[in-house]
Backbone and ligand atoms as CSV (ligand in chain L), in Angstrom:
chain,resi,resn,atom,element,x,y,z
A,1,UNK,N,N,0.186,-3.927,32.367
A,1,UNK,CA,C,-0.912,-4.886,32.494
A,1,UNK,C,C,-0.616,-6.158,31.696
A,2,UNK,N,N,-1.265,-7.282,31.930
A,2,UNK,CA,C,-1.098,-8.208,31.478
A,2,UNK,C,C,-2.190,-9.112,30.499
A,3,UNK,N,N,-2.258,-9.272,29.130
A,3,UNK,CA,C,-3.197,-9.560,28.324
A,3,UNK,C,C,-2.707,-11.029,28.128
A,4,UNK,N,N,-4.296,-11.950,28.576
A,4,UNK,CA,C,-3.642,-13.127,28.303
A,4,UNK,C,C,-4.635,-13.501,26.596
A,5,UNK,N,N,-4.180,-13.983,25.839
A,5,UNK,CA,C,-4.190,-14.674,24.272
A,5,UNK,C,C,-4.363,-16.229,24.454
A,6,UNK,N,N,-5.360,-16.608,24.560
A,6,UNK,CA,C,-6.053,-17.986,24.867
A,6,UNK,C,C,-6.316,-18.450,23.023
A,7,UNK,N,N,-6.185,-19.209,22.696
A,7,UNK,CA,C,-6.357,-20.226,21.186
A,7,UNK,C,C,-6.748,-21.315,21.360
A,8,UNK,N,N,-7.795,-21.546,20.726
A,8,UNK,CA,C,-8.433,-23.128,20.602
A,8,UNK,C,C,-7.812,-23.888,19.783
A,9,UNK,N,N,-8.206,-25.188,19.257
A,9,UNK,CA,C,-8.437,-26.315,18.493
A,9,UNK,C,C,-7.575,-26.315,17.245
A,10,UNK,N,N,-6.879,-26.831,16.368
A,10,UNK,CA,C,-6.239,-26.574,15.558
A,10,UNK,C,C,-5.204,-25.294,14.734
A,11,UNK,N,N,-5.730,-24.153,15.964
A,11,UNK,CA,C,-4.981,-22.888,15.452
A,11,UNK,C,C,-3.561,-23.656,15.346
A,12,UNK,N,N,-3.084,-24.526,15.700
A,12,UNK,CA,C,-1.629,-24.863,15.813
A,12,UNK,C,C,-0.794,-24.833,14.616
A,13,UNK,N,N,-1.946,-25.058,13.717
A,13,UNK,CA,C,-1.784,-25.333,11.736
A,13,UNK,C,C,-1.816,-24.493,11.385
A,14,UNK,N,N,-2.240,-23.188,11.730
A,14,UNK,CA,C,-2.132,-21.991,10.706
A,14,UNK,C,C,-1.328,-21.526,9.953
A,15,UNK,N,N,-1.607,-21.369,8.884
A,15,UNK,CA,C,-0.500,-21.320,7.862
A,15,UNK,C,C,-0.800,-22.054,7.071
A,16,UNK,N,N,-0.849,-23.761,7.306
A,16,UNK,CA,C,-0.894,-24.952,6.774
A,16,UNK,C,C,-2.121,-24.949,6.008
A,17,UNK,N,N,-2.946,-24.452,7.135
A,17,UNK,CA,C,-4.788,-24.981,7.418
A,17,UNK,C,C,-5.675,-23.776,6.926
A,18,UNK,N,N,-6.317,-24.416,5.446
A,18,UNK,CA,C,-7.150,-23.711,4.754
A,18,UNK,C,C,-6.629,-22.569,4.793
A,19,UNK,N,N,-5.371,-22.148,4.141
A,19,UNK,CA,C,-5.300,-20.942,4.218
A,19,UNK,C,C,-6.273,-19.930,3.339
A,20,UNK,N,N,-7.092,-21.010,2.708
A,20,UNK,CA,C,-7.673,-19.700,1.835
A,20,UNK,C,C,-8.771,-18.755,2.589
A,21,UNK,N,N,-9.229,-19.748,3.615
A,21,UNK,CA,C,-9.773,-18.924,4.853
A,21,UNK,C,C,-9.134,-18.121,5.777
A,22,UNK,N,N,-7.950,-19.236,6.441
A,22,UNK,CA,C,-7.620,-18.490,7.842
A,22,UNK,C,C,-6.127,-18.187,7.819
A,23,UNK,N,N,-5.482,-17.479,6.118
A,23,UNK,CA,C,-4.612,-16.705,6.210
A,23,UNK,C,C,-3.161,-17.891,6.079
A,24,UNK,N,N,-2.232,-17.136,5.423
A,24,UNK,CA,C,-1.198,-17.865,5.358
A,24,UNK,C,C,-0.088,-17.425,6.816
A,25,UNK,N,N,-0.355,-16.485,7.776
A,25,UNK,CA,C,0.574,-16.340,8.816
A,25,UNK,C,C,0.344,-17.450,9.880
A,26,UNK,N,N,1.387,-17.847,10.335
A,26,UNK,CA,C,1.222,-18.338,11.325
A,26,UNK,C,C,1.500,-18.622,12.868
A,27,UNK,N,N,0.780,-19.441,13.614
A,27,UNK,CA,C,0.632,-18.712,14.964
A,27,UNK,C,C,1.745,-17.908,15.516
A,28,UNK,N,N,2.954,-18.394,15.115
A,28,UNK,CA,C,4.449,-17.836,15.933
A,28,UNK,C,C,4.296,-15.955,15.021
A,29,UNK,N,N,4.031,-16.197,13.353
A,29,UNK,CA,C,3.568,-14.663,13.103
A,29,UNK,C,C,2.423,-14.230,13.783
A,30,UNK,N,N,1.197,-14.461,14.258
A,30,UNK,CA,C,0.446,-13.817,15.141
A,30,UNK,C,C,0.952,-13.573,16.330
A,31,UNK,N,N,1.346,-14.220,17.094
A,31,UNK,CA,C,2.006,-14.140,18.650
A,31,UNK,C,C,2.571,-12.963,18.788
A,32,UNK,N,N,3.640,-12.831,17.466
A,32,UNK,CA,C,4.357,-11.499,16.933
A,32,UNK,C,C,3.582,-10.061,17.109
A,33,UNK,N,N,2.775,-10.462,16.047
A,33,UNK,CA,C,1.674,-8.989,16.551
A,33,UNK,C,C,1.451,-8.806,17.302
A,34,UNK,N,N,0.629,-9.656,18.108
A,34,UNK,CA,C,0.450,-9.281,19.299
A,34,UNK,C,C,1.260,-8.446,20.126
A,35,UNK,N,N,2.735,-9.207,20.013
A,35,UNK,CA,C,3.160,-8.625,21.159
A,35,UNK,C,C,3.621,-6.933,20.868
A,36,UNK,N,N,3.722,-6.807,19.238
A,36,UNK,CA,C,4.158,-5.795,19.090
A,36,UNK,C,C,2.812,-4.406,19.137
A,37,UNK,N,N,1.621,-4.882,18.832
A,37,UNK,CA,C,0.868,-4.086,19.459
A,37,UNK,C,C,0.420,-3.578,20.861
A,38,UNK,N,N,1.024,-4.698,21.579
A,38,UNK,CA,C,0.790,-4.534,22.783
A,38,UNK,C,C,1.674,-3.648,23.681
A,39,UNK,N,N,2.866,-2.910,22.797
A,39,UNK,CA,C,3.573,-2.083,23.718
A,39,UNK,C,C,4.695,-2.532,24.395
A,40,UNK,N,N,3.816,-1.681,26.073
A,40,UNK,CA,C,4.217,-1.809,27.336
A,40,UNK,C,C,3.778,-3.401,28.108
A,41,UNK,N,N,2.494,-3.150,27.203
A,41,UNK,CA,C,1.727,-4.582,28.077
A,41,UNK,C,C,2.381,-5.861,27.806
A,42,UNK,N,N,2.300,-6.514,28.818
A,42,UNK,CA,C,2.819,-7.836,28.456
A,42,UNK,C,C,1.926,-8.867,28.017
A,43,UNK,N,N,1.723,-10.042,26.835
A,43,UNK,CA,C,1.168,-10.808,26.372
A,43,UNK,C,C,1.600,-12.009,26.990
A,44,UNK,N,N,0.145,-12.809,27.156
A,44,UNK,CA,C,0.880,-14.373,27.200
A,44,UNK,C,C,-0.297,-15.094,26.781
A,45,UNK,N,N,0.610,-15.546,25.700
A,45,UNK,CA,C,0.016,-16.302,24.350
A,45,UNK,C,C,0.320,-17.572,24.052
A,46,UNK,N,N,-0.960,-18.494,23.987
A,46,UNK,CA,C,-1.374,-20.163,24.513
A,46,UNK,C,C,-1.862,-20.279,22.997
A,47,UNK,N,N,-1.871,-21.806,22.661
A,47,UNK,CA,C,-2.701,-22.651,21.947
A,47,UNK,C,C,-2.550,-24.098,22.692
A,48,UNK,N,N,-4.009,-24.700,22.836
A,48,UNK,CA,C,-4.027,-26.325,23.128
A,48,UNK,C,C,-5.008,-26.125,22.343
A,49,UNK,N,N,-4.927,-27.914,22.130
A,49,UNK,CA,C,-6.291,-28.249,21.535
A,49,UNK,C,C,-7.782,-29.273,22.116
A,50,UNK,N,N,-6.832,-28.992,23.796
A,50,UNK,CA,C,-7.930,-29.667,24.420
A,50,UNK,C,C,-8.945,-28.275,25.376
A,51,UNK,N,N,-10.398,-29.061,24.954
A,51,UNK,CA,C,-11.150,-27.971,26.040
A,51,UNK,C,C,-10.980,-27.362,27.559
A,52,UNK,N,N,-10.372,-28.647,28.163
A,52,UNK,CA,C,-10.153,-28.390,29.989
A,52,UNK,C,C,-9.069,-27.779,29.851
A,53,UNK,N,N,-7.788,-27.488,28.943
A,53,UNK,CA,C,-6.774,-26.956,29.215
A,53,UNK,C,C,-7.499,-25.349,28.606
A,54,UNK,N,N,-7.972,-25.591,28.145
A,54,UNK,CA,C,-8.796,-23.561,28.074
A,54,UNK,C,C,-9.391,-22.981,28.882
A,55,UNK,N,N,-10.096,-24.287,29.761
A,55,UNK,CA,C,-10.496,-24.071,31.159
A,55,UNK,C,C,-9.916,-23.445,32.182
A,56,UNK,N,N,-8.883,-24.666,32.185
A,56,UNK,CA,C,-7.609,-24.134,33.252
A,56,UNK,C,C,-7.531,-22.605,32.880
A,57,UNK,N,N,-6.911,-22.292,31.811
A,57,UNK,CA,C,-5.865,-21.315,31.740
A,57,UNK,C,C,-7.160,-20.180,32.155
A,58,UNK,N,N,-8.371,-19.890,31.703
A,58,UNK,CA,C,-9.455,-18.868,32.022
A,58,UNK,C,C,-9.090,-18.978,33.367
A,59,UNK,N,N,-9.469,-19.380,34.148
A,59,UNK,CA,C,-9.564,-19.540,35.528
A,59,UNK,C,C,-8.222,-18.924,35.930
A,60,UNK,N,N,-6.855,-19.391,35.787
A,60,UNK,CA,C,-5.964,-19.011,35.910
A,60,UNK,C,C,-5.796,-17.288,35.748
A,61,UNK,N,N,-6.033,-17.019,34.506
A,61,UNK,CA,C,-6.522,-15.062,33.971
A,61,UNK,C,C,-7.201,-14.679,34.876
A,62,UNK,N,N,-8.250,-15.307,36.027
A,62,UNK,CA,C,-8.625,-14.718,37.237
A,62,UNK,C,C,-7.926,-13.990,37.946
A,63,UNK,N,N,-6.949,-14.857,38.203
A,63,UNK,CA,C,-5.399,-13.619,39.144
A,63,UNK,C,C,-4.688,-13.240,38.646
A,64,UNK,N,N,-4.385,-13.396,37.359
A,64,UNK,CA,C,-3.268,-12.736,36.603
A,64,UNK,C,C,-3.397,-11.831,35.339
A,65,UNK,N,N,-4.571,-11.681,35.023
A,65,UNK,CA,C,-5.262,-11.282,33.650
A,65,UNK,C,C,-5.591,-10.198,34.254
A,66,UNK,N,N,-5.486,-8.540,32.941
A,66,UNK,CA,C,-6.130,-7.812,33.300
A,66,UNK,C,C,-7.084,-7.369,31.809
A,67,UNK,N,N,-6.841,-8.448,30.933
A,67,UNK,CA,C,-7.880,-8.686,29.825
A,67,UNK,C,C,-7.446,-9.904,29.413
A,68,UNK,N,N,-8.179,-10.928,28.723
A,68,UNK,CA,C,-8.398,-11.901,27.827
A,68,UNK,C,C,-9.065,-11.885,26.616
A,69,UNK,N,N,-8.712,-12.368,25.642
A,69,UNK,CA,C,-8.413,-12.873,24.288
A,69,UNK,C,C,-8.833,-13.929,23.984
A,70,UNK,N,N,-9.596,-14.317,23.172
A,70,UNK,CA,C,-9.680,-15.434,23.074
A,70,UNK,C,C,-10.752,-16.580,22.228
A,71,UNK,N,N,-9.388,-17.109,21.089
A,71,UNK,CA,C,-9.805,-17.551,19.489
A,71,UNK,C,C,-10.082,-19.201,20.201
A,72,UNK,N,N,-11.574,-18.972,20.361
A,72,UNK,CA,C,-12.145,-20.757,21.025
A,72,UNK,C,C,-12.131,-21.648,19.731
A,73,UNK,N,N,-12.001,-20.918,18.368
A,73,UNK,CA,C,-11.890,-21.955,17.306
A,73,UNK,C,C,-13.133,-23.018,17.325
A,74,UNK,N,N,-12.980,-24.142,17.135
A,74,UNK,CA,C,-14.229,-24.645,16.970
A,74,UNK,C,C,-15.401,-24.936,18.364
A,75,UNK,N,N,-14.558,-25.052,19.529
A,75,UNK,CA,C,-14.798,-24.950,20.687
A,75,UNK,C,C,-15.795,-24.024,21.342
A,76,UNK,N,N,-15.514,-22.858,20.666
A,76,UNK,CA,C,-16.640,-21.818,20.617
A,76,UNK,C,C,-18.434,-22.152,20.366
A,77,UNK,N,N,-18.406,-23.308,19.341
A,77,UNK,CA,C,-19.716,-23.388,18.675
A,77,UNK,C,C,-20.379,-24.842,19.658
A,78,UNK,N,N,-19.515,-25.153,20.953
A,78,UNK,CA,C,-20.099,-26.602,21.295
A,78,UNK,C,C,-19.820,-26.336,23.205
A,79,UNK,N,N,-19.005,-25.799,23.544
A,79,UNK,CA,C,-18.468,-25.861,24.853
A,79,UNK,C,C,-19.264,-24.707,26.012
A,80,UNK,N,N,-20.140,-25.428,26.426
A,80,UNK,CA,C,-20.922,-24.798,27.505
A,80,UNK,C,C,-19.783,-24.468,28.522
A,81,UNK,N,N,-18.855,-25.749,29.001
A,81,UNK,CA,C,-17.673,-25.401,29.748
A,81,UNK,C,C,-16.891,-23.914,29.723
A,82,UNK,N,N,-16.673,-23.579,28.526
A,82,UNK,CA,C,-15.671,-22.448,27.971
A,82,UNK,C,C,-16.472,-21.387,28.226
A,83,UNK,N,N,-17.985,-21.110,28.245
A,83,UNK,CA,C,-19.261,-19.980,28.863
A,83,UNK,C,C,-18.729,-19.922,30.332
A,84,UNK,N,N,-19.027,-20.777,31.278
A,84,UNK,CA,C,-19.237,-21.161,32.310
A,84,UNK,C,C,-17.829,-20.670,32.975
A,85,UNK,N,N,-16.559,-20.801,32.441
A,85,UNK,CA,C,-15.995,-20.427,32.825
A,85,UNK,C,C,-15.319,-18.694,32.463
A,86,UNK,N,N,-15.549,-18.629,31.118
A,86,UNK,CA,C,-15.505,-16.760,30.907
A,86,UNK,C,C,-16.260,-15.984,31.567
A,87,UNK,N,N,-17.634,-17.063,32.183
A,87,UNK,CA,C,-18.559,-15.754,32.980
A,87,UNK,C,C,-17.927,-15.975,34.310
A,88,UNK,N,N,-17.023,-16.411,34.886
A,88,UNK,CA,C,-16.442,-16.162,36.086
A,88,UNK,C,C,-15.634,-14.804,35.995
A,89,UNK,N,N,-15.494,-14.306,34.842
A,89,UNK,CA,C,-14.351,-13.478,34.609
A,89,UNK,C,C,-14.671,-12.325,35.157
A,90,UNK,N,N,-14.186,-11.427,35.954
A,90,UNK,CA,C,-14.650,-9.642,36.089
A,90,UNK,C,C,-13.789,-8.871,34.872
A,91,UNK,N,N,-12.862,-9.310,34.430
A,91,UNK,CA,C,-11.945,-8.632,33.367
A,91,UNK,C,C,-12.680,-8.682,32.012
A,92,UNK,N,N,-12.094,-7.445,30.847
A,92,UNK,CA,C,-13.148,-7.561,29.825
A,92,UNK,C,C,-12.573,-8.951,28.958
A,93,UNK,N,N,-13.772,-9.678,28.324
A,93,UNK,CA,C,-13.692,-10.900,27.440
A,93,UNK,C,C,-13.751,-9.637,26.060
A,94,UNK,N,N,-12.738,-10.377,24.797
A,94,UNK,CA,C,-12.829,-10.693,23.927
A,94,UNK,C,C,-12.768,-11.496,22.939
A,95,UNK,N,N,-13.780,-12.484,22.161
A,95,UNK,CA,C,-13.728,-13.130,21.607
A,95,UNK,C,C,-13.356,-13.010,19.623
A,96,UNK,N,N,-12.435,-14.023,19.623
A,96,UNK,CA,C,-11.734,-13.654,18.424
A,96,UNK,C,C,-11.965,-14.495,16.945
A,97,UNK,N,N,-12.393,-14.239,15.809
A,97,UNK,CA,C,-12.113,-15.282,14.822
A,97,UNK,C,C,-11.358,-14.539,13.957
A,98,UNK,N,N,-11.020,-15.427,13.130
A,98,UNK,CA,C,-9.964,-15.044,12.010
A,98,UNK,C,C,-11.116,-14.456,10.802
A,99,UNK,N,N,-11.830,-15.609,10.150
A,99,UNK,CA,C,-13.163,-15.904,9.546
A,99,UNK,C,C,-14.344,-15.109,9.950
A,100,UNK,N,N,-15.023,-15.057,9.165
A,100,UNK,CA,C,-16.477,-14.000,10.493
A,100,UNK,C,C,-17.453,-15.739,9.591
A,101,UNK,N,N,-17.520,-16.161,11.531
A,101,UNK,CA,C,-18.233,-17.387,11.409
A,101,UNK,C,C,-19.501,-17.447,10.714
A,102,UNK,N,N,-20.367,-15.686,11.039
A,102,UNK,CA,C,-21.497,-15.601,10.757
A,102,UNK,C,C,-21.860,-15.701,8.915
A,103,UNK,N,N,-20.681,-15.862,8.513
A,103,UNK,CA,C,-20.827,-16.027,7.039
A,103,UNK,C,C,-20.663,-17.320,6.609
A,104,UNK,N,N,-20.486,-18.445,7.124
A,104,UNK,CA,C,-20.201,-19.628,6.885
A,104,UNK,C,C,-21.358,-20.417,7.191
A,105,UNK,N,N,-20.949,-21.838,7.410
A,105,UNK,CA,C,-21.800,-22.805,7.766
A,105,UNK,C,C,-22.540,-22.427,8.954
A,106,UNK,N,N,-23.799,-23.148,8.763
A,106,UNK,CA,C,-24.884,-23.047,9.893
A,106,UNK,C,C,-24.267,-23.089,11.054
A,107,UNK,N,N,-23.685,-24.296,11.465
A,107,UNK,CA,C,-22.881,-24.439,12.539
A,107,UNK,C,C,-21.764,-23.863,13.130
A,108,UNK,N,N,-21.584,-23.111,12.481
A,108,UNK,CA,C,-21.067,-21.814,13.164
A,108,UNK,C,C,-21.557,-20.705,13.513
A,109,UNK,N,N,-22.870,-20.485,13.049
A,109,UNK,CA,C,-23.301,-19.391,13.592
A,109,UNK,C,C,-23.833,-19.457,15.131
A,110,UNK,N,N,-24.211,-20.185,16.161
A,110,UNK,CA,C,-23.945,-20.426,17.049
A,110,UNK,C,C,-22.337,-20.365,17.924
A,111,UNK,N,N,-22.251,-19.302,18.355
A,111,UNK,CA,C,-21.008,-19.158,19.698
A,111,UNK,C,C,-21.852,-18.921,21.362
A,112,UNK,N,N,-20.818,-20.151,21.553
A,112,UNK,CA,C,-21.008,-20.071,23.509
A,112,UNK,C,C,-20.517,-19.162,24.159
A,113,UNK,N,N,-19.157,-18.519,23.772
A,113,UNK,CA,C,-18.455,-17.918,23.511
A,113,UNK,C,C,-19.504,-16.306,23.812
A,114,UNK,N,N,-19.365,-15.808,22.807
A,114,UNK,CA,C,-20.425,-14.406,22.758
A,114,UNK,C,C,-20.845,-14.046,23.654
A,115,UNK,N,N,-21.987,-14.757,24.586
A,115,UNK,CA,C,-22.661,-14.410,25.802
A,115,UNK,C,C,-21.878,-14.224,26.796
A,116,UNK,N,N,-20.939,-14.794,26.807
A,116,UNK,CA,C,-19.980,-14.482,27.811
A,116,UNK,C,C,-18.753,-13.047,27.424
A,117,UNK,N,N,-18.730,-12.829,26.778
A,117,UNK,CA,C,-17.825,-12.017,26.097
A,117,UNK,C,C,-18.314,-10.387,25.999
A,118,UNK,N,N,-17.075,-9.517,26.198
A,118,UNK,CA,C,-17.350,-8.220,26.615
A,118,UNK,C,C,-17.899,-7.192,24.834
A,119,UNK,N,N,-16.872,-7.892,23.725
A,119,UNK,CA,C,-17.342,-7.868,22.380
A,119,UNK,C,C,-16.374,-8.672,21.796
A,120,UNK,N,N,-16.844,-8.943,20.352
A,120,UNK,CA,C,-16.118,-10.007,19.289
A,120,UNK,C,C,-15.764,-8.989,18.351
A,121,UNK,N,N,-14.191,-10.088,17.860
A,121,UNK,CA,C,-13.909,-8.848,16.548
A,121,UNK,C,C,-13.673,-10.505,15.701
A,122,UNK,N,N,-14.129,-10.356,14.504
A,122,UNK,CA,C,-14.378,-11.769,13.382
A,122,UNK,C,C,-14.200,-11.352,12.335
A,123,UNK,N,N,-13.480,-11.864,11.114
A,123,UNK,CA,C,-13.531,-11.753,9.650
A,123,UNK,C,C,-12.719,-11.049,9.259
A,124,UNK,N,N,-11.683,-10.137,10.169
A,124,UNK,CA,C,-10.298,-9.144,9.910
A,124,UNK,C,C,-9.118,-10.264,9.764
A,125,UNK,N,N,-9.070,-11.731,10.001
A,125,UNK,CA,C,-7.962,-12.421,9.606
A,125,UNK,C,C,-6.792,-12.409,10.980
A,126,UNK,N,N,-5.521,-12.316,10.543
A,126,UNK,CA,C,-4.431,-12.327,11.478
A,126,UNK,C,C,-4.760,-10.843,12.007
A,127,UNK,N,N,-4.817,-9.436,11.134
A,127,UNK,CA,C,-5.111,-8.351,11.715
A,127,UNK,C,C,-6.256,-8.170,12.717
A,128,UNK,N,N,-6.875,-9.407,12.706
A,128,UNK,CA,C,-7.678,-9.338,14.205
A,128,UNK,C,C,-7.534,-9.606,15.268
A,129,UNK,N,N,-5.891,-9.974,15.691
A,129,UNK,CA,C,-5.189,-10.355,16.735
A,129,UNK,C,C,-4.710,-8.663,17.543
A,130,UNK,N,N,-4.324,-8.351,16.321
A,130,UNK,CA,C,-3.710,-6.654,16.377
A,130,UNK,C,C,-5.017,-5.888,17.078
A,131,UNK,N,N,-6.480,-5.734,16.444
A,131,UNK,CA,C,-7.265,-4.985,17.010
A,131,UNK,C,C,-7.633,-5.553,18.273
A,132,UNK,N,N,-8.112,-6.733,18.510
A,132,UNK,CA,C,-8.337,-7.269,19.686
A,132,UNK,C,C,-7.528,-6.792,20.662
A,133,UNK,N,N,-6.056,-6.872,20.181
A,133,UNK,CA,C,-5.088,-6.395,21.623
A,133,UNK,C,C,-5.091,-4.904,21.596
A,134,UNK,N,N,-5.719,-3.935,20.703
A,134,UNK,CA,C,-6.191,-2.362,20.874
A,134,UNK,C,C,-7.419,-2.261,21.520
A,135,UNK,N,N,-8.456,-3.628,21.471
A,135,UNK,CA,C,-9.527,-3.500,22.026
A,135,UNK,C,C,-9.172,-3.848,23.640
A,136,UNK,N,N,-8.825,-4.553,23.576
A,136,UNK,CA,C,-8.378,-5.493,25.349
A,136,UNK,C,C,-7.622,-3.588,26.006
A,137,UNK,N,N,-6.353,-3.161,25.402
A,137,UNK,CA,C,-5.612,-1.943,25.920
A,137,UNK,C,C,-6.676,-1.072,26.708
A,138,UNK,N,N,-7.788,-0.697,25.487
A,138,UNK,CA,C,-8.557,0.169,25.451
A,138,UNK,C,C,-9.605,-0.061,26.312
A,139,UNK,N,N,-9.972,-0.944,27.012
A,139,UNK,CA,C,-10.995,-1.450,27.703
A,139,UNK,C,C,-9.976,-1.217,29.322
A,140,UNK,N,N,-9.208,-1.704,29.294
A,140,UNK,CA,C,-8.288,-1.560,30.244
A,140,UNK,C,C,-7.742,-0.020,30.925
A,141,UNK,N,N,-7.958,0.714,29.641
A,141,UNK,CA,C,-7.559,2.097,30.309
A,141,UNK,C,C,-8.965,2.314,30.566
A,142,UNK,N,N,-9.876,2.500,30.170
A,142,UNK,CA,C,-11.407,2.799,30.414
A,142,UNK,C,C,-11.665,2.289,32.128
A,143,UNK,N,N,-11.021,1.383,32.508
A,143,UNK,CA,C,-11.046,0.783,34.018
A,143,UNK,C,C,-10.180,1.343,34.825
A,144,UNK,N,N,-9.719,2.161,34.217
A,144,UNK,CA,C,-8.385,2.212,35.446
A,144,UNK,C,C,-8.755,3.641,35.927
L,1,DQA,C1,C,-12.302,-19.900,13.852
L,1,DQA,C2,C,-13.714,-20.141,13.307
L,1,DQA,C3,C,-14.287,-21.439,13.835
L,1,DQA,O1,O,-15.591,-21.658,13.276
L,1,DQA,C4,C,-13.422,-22.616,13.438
L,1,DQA,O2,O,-13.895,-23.798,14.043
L,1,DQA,C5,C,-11.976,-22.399,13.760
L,1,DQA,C6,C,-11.376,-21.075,13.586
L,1,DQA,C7,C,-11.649,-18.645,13.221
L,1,DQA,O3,O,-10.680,-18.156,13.797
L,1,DQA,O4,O,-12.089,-18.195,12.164
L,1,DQA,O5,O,-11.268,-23.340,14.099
L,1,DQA,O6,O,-12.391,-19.681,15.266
């Protein structure tokens, strides 16, 4: 099966960026996990930092996705677009933070994200790339 790993808005810095929040690994070490949790399955693992290119690629996971992933980063807390298009999805959504938003600023506690999403895993760091892709597996055998 094929798990696609969608990344928002500045994940590109990780490492760099606040690590005291969002961890000193970075994306090329997450990608890593991923793929190594993922087995058999094959990963394909994105970062842009524009909204329509998150668009695209959802839409795209329509025919080729048999779960999605996916760290909307700040995009999450503003993009009706990024709803609109995860609820097209029949495959399970999971939505990802590094941070658990719900402990931070006001403005994060709002995700567009969520409602559309099958469940969220938040506040486990880089090791929440790892469960997410046990959650996505696991949702996947549950369908088959
Ligand atoms: C984030 C949390 C968001 O609030 C923030 O805008 C990010 C990263 C996280 O992974 O913790 O860019 O999605």
């Amino acid at each position: 099966s094929v798990i696609y790993v969608l990344n928002g808005p500045n994940l590109n810095l990780l490492g760099a960026r606040e690590p005291e929040i969002y961890g000193r690994d970075t994306l090329a070490d997450i990608e890593q996990r991923c793929l190594t949790a993922a087995g058999d399955a094959r990963i394909v693992f994105r970062q842009t930092n524009h909204e329509g290119v998150l668009v695209d690629w959802i839409q795209e996971a329509r025919e080729k996705a048999q779960a999605l992933i996916i760290n909307p980063a700040a995009y999450g807390h503003t993009s009706v677009a990024l709803h609109d298009a995860l609820k097209t999805l029949t495959i399970p959504v999971i939505e990802l933070h590094l941070s658990n938003p719900a402990a931070r600023e006001a403005f994060r506690h709002h995700s567009y994200v969520s409602s559309a999403a099958t469940g969220v895993i938040a506040g486990f760091g880089a090791a929440g790339y790892e469960l997410a892709v046990q959650a996505a597996l696991t949702k996947v055998r549950e369908r088959a």
